[in-house]
C-alpha positions in Angstrom: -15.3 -4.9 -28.6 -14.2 -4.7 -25.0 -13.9 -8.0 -23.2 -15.5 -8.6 -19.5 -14.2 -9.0 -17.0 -15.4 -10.9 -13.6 -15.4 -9.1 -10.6 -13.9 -9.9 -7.6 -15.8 -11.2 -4.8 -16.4 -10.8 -1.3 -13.6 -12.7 -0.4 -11.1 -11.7 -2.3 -11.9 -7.7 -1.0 -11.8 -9.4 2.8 -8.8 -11.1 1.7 -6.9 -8.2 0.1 -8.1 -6.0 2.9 -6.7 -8.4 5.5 -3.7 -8.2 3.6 -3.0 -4.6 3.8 -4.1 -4.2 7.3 -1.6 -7.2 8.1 1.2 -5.1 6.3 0.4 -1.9 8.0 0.5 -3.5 11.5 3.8 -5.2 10.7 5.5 -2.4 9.2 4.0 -0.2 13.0 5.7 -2.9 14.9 8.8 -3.2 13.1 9.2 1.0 13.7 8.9 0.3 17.0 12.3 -1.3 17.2 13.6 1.2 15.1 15.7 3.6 17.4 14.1 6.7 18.6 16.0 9.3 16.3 15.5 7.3 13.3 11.3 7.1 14.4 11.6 10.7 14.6 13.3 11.0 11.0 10.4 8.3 9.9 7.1 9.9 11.3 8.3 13.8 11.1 10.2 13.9 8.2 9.2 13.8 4.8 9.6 9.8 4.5 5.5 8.8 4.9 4.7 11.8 2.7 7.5 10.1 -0.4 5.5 6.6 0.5 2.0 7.6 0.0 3.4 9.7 -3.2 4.9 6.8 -4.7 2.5 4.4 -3.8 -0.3 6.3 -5.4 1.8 6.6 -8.6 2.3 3.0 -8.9 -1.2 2.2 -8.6 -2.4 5.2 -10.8 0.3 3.8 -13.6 -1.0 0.0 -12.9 -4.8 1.2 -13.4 -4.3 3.1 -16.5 -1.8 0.8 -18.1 -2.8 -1.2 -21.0 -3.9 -5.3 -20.8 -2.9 -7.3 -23.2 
């Protein structure tokens, strides 16, 4: 027999949504300090492509692992 669980509200989406676009915004305007040759390396090398990749891993593997 598989358990229920509750579903997240409205708020907690708004919440976690915030959240992320918080983190995205403050990770933009802490590359801006960056020097220019290592924003260069950053947004036209390979770096953002390795982020998303191991991102979406992490939360593929979190999904599909087992609850106690």
């Amino acid at each position: 027999m598989v358990e229920s669980r509750p579903q997240p509200g409205l708020a907690q989406v708004l919440l976690v949504a915030a959240a992320v676009v918080a983190v995205v915004l403050g990770a933009a305007v802490l590359t801006s300090f960056l020097p220019d040759a290592v924003q260069a390396a950053i947004f036209q090398g390979p770096v953002l492509i390795i982020v998303l990749i191991g991102g979406t891993g992490w939360l593929l593997w979190r999904i599909g692992r087992p609850r106690p």
